[in-house]
NUMARDREN-11097 format. One record per residue (C-alpha): x, y, z; residue number from 0; residue in one letter. Coordinates in steps of 0.02 Angstrom, whole numbers, always signed. Example, Ala and Ser with C-alpha at 12.3 -4.5 7.8 and 13.67 -1.06 7.14 Angstrom:
2
- +615 / -225 / +390 / 0 / a
- +684 / -53 / +357 / 1 / s
# end
This chain:
211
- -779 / +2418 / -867 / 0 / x
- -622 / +2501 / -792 / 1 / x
- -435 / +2491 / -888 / 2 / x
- -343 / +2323 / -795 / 3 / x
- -246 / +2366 / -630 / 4 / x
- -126 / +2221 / -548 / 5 / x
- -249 / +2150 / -391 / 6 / x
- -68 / +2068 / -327 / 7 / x
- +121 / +2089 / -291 / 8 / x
- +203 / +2139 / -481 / 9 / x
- +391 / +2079 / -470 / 10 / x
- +517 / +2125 / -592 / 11 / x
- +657 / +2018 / -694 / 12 / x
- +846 / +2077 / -677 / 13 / x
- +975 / +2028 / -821 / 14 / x
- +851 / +1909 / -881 / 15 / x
- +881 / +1948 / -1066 / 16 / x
- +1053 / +1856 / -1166 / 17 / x
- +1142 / +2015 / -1215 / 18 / x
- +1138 / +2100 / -1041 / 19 / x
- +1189 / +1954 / -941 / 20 / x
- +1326 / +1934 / -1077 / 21 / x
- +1379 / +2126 / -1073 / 22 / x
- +1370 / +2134 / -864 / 23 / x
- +1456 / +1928 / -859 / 24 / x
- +1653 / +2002 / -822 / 25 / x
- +1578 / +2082 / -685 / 26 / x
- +1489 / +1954 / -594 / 27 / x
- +1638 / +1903 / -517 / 28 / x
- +1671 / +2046 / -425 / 29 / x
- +1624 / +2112 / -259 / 30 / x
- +1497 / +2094 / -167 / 31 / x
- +1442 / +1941 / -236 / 32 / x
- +1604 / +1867 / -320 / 33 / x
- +1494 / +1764 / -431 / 34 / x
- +1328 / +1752 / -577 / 35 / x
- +1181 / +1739 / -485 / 36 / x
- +1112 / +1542 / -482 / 37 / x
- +914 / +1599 / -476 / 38 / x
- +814 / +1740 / -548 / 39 / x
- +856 / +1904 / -488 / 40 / x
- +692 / +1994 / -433 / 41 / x
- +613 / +2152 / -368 / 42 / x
- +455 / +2224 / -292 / 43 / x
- +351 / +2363 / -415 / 44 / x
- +270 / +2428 / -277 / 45 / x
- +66 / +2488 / -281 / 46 / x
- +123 / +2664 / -307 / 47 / x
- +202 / +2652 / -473 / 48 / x
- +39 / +2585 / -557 / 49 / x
- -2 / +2676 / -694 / 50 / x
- -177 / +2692 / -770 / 51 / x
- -200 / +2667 / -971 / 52 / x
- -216 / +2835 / -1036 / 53 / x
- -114 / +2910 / -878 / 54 / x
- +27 / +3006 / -910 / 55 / x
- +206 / +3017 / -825 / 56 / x
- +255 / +3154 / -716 / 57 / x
- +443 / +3173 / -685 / 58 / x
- +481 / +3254 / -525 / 59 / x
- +614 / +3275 / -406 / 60 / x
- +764 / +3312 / -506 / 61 / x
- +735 / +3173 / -621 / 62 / x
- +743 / +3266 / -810 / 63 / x
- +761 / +3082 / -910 / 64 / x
- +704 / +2891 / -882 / 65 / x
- +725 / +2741 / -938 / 66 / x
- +602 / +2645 / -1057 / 67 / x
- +573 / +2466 / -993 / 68 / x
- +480 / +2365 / -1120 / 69 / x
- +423 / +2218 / -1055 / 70 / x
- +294 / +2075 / -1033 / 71 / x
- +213 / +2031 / -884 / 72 / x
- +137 / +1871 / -839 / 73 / x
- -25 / +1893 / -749 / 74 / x
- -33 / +1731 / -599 / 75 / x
- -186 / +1626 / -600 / 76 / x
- -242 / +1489 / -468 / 77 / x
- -101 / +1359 / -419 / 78 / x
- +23 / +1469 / -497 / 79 / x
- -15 / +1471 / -659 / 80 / x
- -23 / +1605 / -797 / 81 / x
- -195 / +1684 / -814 / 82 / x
- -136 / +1801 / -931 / 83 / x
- -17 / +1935 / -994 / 84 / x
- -7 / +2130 / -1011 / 85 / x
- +124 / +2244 / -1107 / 86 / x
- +193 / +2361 / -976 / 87 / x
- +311 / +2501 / -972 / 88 / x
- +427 / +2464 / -810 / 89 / x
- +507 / +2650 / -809 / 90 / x
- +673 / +2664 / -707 / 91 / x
- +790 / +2818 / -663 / 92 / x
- +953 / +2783 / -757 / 93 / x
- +1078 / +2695 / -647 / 94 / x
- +1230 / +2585 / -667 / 95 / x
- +1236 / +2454 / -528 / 96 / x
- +1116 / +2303 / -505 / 97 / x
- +1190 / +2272 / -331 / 98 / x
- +1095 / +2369 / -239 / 99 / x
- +907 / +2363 / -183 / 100 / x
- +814 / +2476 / -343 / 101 / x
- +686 / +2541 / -239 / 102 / x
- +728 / +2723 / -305 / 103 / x
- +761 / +2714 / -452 / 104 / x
- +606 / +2593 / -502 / 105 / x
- +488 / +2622 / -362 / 106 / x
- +442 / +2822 / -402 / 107 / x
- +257 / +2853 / -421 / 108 / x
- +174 / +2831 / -576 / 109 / x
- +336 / +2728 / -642 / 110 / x
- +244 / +2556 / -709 / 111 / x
- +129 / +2601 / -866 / 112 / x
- -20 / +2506 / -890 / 113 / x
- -122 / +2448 / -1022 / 114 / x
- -298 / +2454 / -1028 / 115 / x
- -339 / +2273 / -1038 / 116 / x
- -229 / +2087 / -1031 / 117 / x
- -218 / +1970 / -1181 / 118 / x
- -286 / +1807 / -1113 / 119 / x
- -173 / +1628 / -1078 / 120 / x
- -263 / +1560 / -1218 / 121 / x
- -157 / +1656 / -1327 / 122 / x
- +36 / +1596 / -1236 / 123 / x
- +97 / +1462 / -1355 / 124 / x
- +163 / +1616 / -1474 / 125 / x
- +230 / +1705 / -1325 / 126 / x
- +405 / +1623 / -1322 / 127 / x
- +421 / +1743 / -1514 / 128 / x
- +361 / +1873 / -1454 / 129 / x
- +409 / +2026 / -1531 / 130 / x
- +385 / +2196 / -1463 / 131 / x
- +401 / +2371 / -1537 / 132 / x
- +454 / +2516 / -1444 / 133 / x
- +420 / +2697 / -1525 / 134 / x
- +466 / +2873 / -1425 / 135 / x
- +367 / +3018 / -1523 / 136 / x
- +332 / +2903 / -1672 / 137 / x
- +514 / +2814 / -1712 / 138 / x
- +549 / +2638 / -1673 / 139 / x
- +700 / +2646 / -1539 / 140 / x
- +702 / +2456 / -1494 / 141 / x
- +617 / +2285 / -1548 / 142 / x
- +631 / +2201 / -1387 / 143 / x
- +597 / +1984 / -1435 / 144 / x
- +546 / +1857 / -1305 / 145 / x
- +673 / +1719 / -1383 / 146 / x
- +827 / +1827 / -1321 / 147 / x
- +767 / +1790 / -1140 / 148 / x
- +897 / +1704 / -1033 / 149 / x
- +767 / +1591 / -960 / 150 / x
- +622 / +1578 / -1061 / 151 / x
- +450 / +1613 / -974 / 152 / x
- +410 / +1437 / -919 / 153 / x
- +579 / +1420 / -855 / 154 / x
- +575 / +1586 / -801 / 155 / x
- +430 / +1529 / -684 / 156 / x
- +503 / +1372 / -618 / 157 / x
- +659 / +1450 / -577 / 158 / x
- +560 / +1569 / -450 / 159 / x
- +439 / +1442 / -413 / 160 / x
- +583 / +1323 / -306 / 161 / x
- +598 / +1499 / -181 / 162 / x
- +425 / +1573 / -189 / 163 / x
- +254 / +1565 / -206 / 164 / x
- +180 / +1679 / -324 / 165 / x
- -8 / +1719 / -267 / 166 / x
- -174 / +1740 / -394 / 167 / x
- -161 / +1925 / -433 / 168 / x
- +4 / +1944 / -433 / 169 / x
- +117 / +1969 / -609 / 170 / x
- +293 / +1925 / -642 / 171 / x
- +381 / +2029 / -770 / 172 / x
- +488 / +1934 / -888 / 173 / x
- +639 / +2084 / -882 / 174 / x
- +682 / +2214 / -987 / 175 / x
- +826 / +2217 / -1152 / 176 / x
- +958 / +2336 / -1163 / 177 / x
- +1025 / +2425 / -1342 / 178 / x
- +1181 / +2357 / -1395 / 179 / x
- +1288 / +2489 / -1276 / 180 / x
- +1194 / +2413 / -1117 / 181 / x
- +1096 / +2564 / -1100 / 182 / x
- +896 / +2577 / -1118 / 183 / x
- +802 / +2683 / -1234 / 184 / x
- +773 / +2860 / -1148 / 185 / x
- +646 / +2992 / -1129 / 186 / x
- +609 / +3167 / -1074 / 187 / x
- +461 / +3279 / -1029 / 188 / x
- +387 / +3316 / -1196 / 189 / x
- +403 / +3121 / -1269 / 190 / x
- +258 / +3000 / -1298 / 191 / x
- +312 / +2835 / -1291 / 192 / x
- +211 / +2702 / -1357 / 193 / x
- +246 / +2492 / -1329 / 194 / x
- +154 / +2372 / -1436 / 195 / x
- +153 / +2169 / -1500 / 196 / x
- +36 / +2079 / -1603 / 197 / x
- -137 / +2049 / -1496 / 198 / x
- -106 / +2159 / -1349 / 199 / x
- -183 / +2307 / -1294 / 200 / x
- -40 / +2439 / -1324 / 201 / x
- +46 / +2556 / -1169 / 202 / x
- +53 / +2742 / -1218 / 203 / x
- +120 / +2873 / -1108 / 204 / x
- +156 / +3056 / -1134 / 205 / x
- +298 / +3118 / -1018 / 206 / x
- +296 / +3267 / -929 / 207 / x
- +394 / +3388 / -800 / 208 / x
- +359 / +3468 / -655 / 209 / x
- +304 / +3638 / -675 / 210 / x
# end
């Protein structure tokens, strides 16, 4: 049996955790916008930044250091419902604005790390406690929890439920935490990162550099 692959659209989760909205609120009011958005605030992860379990990460182009984004994606059943859920490592280059389409920072190849199976929906009452470790080369560098989410995974889905259709297949990530600066954990070519929670199938990835 081959390691689990999204068969759907995987969209991401902007500010979607309490202490980034809270760190980024002074500056909602500004331009362009003038204003905190009223509904989720999504992206595409397209096809090319799946990931493999086992499959390492291959910086290229310039890029010497990413972002870590731990997060939880909810895998979509029939009629919209969850099916399931997977760890997954939603890499991004560092950037500062949220204002602007994050094709390239998020969209690179090989930038969403998968794990080799999903945990079930039998298993999503304990979801909303989630807690989930982060390690780079062995040390814990963030404990990212579920019940810090800004809208909580079932309202998380009816919010984008009342503007789209999510399709069986597809998998909605729930967003990724910041560190108490409003940056993300970091790594480098040479770093293993590893992501894990209670139940699920762990995402491990070993960075490396072009040559």
């Amino acid at each position: 049996m081959s390691d689990w692959q999204p068969l759907g659209t995987v969209y991401g989760t902007l500010l979607n955790f309490q202490r980034e909205w809270d760190l980024w609120a002074p500056r909602m009011t500004q331009d362009p916008h003038k204003g905190p958005p009223q509904a989720p605030v999504l992206y595409v992860k397209t096809a090319n930044t799946f990931s493999p379990a086992g499959q390492g990460l291959l910086l290229q182009d310039g890029v010497t250091e990413v972002d870590i984004g731990t997060t939880l994606g909810l895998v979509i059943g029939q009629d919209a419902q969850v099916a399931g859920a997977a760890l997954l490592c939603d890499w991004s280059v560092p950037h500062a604005s949220y204002y602007r389409p994050p094709v390239k920072f998020r969209c690179r190849d090989g930038f969403l790390g998968l794990p080799a199976q999903i945990l079930p929906s039998a298993a999503a009452a304990s979801w909303a406690n989630l807690t989930i470790e982060t390690r780079r080369n062995g040390d814990l560098v963030q404990t990212t929890r579920l019940g810090d989410l800004k809208r909580p995974v079932a309202q998380l889905l009816d919010d984008v439920g009342e503007f789209m259709t999510l399709q069986p297949g597809d998998v909605l990530m729930v967003g990724t935490d910041c560190l108490a600066d409003g940056t993300r954990p970091r790594a480098k070519a040479g770093d293993r990162v590893e992501i894990s929670a209670p139940g699920f199938a762990s995402v491990t990835v070993q960075v490396g550099g072009a040559a």
